[in-house]
N, C-alpha and C positions, 0 to 999 in steps of 0.2 A: 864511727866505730863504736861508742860510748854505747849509742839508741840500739846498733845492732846486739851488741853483747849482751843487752838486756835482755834483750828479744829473746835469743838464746838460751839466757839464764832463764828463761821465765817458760819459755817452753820444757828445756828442761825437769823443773821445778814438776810440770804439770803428766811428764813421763815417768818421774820413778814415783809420783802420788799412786799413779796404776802400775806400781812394782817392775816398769821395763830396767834391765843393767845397759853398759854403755857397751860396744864394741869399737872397734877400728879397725879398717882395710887398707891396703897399699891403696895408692893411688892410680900406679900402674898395674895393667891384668897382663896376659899372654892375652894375644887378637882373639883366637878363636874361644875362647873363656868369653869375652865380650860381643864377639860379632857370631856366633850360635845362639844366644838370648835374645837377639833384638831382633823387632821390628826391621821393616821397610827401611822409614825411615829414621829409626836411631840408627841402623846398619850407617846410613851413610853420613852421618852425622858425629861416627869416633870418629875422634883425634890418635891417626896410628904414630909410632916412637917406634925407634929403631936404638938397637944398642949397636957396641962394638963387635958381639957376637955376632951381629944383624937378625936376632931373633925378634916375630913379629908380635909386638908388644902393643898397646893402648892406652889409653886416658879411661876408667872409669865413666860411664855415660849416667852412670846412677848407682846407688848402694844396694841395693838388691841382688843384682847380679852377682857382685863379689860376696853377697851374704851368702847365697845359696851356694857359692863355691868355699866358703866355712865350712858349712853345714857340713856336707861332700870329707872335705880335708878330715872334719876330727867327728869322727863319728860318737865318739865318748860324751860331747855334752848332753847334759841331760835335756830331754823332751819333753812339754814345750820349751824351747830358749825364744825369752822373749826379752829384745833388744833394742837399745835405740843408740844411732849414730849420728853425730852431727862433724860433714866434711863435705869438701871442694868436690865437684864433678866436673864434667867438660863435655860440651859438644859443639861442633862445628856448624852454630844454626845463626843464622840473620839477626844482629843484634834489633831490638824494638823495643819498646815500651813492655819493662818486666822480662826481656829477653834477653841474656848475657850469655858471652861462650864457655866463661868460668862463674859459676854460682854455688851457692852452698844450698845443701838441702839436710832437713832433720827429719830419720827416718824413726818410724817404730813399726814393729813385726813381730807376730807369733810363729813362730814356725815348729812345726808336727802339732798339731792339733785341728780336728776337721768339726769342731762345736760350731756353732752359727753364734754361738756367746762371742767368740772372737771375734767376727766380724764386728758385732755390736760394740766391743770392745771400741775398738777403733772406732767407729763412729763417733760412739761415746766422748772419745778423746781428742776427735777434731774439733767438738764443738768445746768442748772444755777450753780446748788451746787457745782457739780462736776468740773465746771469750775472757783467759786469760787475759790475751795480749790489745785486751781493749781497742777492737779494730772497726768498735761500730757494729752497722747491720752487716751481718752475711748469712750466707745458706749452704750449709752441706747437701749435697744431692749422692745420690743413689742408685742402680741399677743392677745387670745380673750379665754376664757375660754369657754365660748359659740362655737367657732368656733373649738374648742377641743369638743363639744361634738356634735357638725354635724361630726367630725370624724368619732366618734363612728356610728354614722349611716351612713354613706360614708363605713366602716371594718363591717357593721354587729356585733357590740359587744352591747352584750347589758351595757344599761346605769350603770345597779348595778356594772359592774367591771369597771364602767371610774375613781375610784379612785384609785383603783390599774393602770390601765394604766398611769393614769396620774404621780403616784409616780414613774412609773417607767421612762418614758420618761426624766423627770427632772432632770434624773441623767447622759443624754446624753451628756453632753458636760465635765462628770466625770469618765465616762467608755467606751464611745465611741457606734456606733451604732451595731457594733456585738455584745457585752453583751445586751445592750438595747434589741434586736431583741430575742436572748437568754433567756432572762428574762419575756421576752413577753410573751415565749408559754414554755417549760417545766420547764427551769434553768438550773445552770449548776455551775460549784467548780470554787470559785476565789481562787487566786493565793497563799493564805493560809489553801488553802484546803477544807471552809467555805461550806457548799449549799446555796447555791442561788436560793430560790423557785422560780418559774414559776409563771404566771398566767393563764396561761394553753389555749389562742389563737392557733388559726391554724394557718400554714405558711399562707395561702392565707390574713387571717385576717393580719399579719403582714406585709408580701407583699402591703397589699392596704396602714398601716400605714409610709412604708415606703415612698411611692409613696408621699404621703403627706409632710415629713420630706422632701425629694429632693425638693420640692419650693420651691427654691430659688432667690436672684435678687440685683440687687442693689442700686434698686428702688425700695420704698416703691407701689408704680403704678402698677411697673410689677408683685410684689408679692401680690398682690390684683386680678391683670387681669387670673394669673395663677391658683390661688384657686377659682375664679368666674369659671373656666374651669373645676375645675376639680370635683368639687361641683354643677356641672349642673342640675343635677340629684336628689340634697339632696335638700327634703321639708324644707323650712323657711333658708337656705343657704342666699338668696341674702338680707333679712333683717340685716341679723349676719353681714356681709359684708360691708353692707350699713354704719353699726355703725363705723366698724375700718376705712371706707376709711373718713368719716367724720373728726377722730381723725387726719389721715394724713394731711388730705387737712389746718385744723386747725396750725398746725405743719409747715408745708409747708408755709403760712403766717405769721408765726411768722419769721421767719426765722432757723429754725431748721432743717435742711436738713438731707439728707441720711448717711453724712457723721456723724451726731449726733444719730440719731434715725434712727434705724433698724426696719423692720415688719419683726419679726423672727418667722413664726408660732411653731416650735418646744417647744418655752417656753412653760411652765406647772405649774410651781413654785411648790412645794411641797403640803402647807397648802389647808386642804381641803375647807376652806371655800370663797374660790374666786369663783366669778361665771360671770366677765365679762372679762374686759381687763386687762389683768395684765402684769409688766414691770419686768424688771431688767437690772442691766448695770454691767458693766466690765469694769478695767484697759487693754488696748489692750498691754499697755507692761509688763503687771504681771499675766495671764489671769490662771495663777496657783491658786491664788488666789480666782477663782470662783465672784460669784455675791455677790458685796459689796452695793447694791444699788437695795430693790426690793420691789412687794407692788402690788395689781391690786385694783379691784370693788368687792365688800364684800357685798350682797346689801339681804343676807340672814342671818348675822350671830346674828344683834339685833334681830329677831323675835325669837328665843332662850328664851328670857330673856322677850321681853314684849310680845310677839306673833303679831307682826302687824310687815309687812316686811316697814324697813328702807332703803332705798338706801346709801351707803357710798363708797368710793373714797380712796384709800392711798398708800405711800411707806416712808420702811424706811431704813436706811443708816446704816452699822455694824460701828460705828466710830473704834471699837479694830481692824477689820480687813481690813480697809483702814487703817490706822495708821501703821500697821504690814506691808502692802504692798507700802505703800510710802517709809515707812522704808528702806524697800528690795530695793525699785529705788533709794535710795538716797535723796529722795525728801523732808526730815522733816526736819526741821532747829535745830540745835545744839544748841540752847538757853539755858543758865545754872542755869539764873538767873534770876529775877524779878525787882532786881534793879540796874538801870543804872548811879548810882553812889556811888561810898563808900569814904565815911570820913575818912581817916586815925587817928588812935587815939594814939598820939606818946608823947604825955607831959600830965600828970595827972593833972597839974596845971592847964590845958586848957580847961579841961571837958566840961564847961557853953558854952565856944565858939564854941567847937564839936557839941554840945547838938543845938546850936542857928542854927549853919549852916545847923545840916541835916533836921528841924524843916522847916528852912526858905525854902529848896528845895522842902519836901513833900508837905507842903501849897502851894506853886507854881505849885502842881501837876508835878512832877519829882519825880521818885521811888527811892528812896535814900534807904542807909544802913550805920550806924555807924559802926565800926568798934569796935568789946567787946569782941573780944578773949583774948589771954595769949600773943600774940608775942608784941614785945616791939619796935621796931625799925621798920622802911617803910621799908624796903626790905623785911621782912615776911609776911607786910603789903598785899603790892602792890604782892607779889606772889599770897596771897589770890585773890585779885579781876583779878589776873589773868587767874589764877586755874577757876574761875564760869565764867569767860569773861563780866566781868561788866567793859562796855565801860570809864567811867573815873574814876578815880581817883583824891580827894583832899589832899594836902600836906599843912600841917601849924604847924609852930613853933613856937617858940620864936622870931625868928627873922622876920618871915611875920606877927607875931602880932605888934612887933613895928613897921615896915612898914608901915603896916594896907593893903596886901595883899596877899589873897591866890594863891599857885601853883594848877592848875590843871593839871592832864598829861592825854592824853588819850593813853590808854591801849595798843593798838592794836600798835600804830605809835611806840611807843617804842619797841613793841617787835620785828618788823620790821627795823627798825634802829639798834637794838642790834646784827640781823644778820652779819651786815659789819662793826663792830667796830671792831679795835683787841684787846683794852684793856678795863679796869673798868675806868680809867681816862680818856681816849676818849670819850669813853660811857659819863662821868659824863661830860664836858666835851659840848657835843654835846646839853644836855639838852631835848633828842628826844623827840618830843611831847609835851612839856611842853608849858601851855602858864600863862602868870601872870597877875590877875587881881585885881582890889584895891577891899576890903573885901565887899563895898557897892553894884558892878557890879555882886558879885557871882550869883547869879541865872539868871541875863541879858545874863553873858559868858558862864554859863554851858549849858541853851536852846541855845546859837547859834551854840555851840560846839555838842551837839547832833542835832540839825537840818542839821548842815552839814556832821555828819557821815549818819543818815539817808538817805541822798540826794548822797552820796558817794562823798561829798568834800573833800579833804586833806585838815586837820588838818594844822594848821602852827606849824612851830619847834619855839623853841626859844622866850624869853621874847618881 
């Protein structure tokens, strides 16, 4: 929970940099609010809820849907309202690697504005995120849902089956392009026996979709110059075109090069109601994982709800299955704890002073923790703030009260120093990590003591 919150926090952070505000939606829609926006397959994928009423109710399958049913509700915000939401969705799909039936997703969306800046915007901002959230290599990719449907007239299909086409392509980098090609035109039995209906294309039909799949490049330019080519032929081609190389060129001055953002024409994204450019991205080192980061131009789905088309812009981030995939790399931090220091509580007679010191920390903005369990002695103590790895430790007695100061030890140094002791009175002895400071300097020595682990200075040993 600790690594995810960050995660959170940190995307966050990287959303209101580009000035998005936060919103929040029920959780529950009315059915038809949710099952008129989906797809195929999110259609069968809500979780329906019944009340007492027995009105037919849902689970949320994604924040978009209920955004555009805002939008709809108060017509008064002003335009563009650009937003980011971070909440629980639900669908009823096949738990797997990165697949959960409740997950959280962090959206951000422009909505009323039909600039191709916005688009870039967003792009913009996946890579930012993702480079935020120090996740290694990955790659945003690209495409144009318009440019999927000069497919369809480039193959002779007609438009009423581009949503089956399109469901099925998106599952190209999940099954590979013989199923995909398979699936196209009759179907055929997966590997548990399953049928896998067809959408009942001709080879030729899939032949030409093929032919499209193969643009490739590794230059967003050349895969622009190659689909101007091959699309020579298709009426309103070079407008569709005109739009994604604008995005690139965009892209290209920012500094977001090929090695960040792909023009992948394959992508399709699932959700039926994309209808311009739409993204997603990948861990290049976890790519099992699938698209952890996706989202396009939506610029039909509020006319639903008020009847007047709205243009809007978005993507959003799986944080469960980023998290599950950083996991898998190694990449989360092992953090136990929240507080970066704990009070040993070792004399009852000392309570006020326990009480004063973790008091005097928190107020100083330092994440302290008294110490209120059962164990009675600093060695079961200090196990504890080992056990959660809460970087120091306070030590006071009797005898650092007549003194008039406290032992700090920090954590870490000791348990690395205990490696090459051979005994308990060596150990005791060496005093590892320990440093001593008179009771008024405590929070002056504990901030300089955690500024220097944070900076990775060695702690000193000894009084």
């Amino acid at each position: 929970m600790l690594a995810r919150q960050a995660m959170i926090d940190t995307i966050r952070r990287v959303y209101e940099l580009y000035g998005f505000v936060p919103l929040g939606t029920p959780a529950i829609e009315f059915l038809d609010v949710l099952s008129g926006s989906a797809g195929q397959e999110a259609q069968q994928s809500i979780f329906r809820v019944t009340n007492p009423e027995n009105e037919a109710l849902g689970l949320r399958f994604d924040l978009t849907v209920p955004l555009a049913r805002v939008i709809a509700q108060y017509p008064e915000i002003p335009r563009p309202f650009r937003r980011y939401q971070v909440s629980p969705v639900w669908r009823a799909d096949k738990p797997d690697k990165g697949r959960f039936r409740e997950f959280t997703q962090f959206d951000l969306d422009s909505v009323g504005t039909v600039s191709e800046i916005a688009d870039t915007e967003i792009l913009a901002a996946m890579c930012d995120t993702l480079t935020a959230l120090n996740v290694g290599r990955y790659l945003v990719r690209f495409s144009s849902r318009a440019i999927l449907n000069l497919l369809l007239d480039f193959a002779s299909i007609p438009h009423s089956q581009g949503v089956d086409v399109f469901r099925v392509l998106d599952k190209l980098d999940k099954v590979g392009l013989e199923k995909v090609g398979l699936e196209l035109m009759d179907g055929y039995k997966d590997e548990s026996g399953d049928t896998i209906r067809g959408v009942g294309l001709t080879r030729e039909q899939v032949d030409r979709i093929v032919r499209f799949l193969d643009v490739k490049a590794e230059s967003r330019g050349n895969v622009i110059a190659q689909i101007r080519e091959l699309f020579a032929n298709v009426p309103d081609a070079p407008a569709e075109i005109d739009a994604i190389e604008r995005i690139s060129r965009h892209l290209y001055a920012l500094g977001y090069g090929d090695d960040k953002v792909a023009l992948d024409l394959s992508i399709a994204r699932g959700l039926a109601y994309y209808t311009g450019p739409v993204f997603e991205a990948i861990l290049l080192d976890a790519p099992q994982f699938g698209s952890i980061f996706g989202g396009g131009r939506y610029d039909s789905l509020v006319m639903r709800f008020l009847g007047e088309a709205i243009p809007a812009v978005g993507a959003s981030i799986g944080v469960d299955r980023l998290l599950a995939a950083l996991t898998h790399l190694g990449r989360i931090g092992k953090q136990k704890a929240t507080a970066r220091v704990l009070i040993t509580n070792m004399d009852p007679n000392l309570t006020d002073d326990y009480l004063a010191m973790t008091w005097e920390l928190r107020r100083a903005g330092v994440p302290a923790e008294l110490y209120v369990g059962t164990a009675k002695g600093p060695g079961k103590q200090l196990r504890y703030a080992d056990h959660y790895d809460i970087p120091l430790a306070i030590l006071f007695g009797t005898n650092e009260k007549q003194q008039g100061v406290v032992t700090i030890k920090d954590m870490a140094v000791g348990r690395e120093k205990a490696k090459n002791v051979g005994d308990r009175s060596e150990w005791l002895a060496a005093r590892s990590g320990q440093v001593t400071a008179t009771r008024g300097e405590l929070v002056e020595t504990v901030k300089r003591l955690l500024d220097e682990l944070d900076r990775g200075t060695p702690a000193p040993s000894g009084e």
